[in-house]
Every structure is written in structure tokens, then in C-alpha cells.
C-alpha positions as CSV (number, residue, x, y, z in Angstrom):
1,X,-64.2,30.0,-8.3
2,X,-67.6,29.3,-6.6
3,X,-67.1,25.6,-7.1
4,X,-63.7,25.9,-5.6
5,X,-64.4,27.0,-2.8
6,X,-67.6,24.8,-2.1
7,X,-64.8,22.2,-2.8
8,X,-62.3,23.0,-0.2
9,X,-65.5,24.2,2.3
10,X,-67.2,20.1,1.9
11,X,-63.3,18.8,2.6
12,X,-63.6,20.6,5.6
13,X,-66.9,18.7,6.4
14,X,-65.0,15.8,5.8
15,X,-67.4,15.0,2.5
16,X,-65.1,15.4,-0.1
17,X,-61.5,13.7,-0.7
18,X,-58.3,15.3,-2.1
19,X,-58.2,13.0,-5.3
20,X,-61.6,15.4,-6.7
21,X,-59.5,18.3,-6.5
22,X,-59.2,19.8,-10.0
23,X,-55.7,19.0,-11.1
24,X,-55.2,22.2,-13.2
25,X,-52.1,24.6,-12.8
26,X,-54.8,27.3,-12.4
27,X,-56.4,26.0,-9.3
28,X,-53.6,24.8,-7.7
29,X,-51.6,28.4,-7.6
30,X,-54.9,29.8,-6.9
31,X,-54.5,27.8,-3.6
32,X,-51.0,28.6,-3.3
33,X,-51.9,32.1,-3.7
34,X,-54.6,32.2,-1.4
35,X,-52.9,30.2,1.3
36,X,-49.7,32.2,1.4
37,X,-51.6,35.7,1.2
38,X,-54.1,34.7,4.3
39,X,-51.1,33.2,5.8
40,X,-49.2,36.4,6.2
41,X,-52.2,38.0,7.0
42,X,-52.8,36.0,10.0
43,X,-48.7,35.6,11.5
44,X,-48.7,39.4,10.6
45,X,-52.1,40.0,12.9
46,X,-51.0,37.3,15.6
47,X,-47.7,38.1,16.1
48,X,-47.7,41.8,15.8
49,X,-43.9,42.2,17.2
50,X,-42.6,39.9,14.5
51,X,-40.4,41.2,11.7
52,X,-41.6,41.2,8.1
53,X,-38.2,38.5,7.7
54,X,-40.2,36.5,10.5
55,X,-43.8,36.7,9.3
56,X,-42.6,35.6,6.0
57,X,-39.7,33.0,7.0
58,X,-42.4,31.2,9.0
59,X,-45.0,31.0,6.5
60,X,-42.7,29.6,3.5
61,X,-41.0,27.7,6.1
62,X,-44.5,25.9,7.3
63,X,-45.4,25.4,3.7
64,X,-41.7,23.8,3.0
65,X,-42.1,21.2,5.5
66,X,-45.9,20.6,4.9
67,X,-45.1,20.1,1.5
68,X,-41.8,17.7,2.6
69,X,-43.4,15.8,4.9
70,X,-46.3,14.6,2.4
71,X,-43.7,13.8,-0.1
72,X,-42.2,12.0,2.2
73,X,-45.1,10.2,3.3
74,X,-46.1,9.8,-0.5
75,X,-43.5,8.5,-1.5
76,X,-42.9,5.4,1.5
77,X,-46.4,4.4,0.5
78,X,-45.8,4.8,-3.4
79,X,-48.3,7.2,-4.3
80,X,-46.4,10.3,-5.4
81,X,-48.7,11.0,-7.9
82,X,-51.2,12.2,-5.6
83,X,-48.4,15.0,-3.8
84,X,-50.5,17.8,-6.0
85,X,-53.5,17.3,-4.8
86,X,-52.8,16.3,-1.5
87,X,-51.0,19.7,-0.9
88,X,-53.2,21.5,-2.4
89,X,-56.4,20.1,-0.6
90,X,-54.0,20.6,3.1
91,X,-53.3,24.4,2.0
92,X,-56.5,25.2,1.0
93,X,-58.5,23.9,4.0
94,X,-55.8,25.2,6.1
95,X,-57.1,29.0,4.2
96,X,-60.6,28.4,5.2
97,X,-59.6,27.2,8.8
98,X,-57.3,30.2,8.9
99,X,-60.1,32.8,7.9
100,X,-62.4,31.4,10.4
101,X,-59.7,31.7,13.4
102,X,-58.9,35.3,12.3
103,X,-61.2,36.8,14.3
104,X,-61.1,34.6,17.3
105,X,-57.4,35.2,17.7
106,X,-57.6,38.8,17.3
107,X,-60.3,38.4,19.9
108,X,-57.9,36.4,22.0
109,X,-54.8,38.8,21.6
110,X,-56.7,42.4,22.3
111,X,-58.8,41.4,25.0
112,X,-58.0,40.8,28.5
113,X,-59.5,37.4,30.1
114,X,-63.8,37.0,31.5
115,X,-65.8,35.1,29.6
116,X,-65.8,35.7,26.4
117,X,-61.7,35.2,26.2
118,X,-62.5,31.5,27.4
119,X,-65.3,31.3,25.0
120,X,-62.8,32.7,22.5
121,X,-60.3,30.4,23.3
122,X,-62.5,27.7,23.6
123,X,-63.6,28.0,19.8
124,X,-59.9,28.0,19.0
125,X,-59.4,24.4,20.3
126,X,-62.1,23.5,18.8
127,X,-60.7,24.6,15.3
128,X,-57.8,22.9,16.3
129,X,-59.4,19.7,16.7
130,X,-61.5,20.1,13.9
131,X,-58.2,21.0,11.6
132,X,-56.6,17.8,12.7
133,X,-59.6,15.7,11.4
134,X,-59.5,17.6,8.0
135,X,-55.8,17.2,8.1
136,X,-56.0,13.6,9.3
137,X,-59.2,12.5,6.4
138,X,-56.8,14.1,3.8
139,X,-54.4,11.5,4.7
140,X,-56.4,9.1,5.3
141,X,-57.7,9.4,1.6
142,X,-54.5,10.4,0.1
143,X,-51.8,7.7,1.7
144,X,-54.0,5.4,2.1
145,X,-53.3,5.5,6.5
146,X,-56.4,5.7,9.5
147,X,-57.6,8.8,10.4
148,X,-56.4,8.9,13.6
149,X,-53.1,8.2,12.0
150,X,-53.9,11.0,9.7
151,X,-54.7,13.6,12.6
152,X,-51.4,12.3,14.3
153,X,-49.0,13.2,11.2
154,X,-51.1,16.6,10.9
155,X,-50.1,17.5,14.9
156,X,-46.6,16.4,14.5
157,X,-46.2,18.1,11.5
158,X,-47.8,21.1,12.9
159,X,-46.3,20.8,16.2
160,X,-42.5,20.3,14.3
161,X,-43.0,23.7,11.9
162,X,-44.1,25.7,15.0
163,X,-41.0,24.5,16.7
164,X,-38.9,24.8,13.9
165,X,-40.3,28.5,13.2
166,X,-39.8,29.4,17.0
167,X,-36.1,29.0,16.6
168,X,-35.7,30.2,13.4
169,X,-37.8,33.3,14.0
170,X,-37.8,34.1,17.4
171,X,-40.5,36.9,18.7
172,X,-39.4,39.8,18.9
């Protein structure tokens, strides 16, 4: 579990690449697991209005079109092969960059603004940023693409799920 984790935290430092992930069953549900129960945890915390059919529509939809969208990619550059470990290595950084925002967006909802809501909501573009570098070196290693095309895929895919969700499941 240790090793897992060190793992997914060095693909964060953008030392590691998706193809090292191990390819067992085990480790990928463990992500799957992982990702899905911080996930909730975090649209449940950020979006306190939301419905539980909200919370959990938006997080199963985000995965759905992560998970289409590297297929997709995959598949034009003819590596499907690689879709395992590809979303597994997006799901699980996307845990670790989801457990450190936790606190800075419960910081950013339950405070009112000074100082330490822009220092709050300063550290949460920066996560941003540094999400869409992960994001983007993930495809970069996986399809094979530049990192700055990388990054570009991860914001439009970001950007389409939030849009998508916002529709779907509209705040209450």
C-alpha cells in the first residue's frame, strides 16, 4: 500500500510515468475505490446544497468522460493497451490532489474574504496548475503527445465534465 502511494505521490512530482503503475486488478480498484470515496467526500463538502443524486451523478459522470476521453485519445494514437494504467495513474493523482485541496476549499467556502481567503484561493490555482502538469505528463507518457498538449486535453476535459455536470446537476 506504502509503495502505492509513494507511486501516485512521485507521478505527482512528475518522476514517475503511468506505464510503472502495477497492472494488477488489486491496485487498480484500490484506485477506483479510493478516487470515487474522496470524490464524494469532496462534491459532498464543496457543494453542501447538492443532492445526494447530484454529488453522486457528478462524480460517476466525471469519471465516465475521463475514462471516454482517454479511450478515445488511446485509441486515435493506437495504444489502447495502455487505457488501464493511464486511468488509473489520472484517478489516483487526481485522489492525492483532491486530499490536498480539501482543506483549502473548505477554507475558501466557510470563510469570508482578508487575506488568508486570497492566500487560500491562491494555493488553489496553484493546485490547479500543478494538476494540469500531472494530468498533462500522464499524457504525454501515455499517448505519446507534448506536455502542453497534455495539460490542454486535461483542461478541456476538466473544463467539459464541469460543464456537463452543471447541467446535469444543477445546484440546488
Amino acid at each position: 500500500m506504502q509503495q502505492i502511494l509513494f507511486f501516485f505521490w512521485q507521478l505527482c512530482l512528475l518522476r514517475e510515468s503511468p506505464e510503472n503503475l502495477p497492472s494488477s486488478r488489486f491496485v487498480v480498484g484500490l484506485v477506483i475505490i479510493a478516487y470515487l470515496s474522496i470524490a464524494l467526500i469532496a462534491v459532498t463538502l464543496n457543494q453542501p446544497n447538492q443532492t445526494l443524486f447530484g454529488i453522486v451523478g457528478t462524480v460517476t459522470l466525471g469519471v465516465i468522460l475521463q475514462a471516454t476521453f482517454v479511450w478515445l485519445l488511446l485509441a486515435f494514437k493506437q495504444v489502447t493497451h495502455r487505457f488501464i494504467a493511464t486511468l488509473a495513474s489520472l484517478l489516483g493523482a487526481n485522489t492525492l490532489m483532491l486530499l490536498i485541496l480539501m482543506p483549502v476549499n473548505l477554507t475558501l467556502l466557510y470563510t469570508e474574504g482578508g487575506s488568508f481567503n486570497l492566500f487560500a484561493n491562491s494555493i488553489s490555482w496553484v493546485c490547479l496548475g500543478w494538476w494540469l502538469a500531472i494530468a498533462g505528463s500522464i499524457y504525454h507518457n501515455a499517448i505519446n503527445i507534448s506536455l502542453l498538449q497534455g495539460s490542454a486535453i486535461a483542461f478541456i476535459t476538466e473544463l467539459l465534465a464541469l460543464i456537463v455536470a452543471f447541467t446535469l446537476f444543477p445546484p440546488s
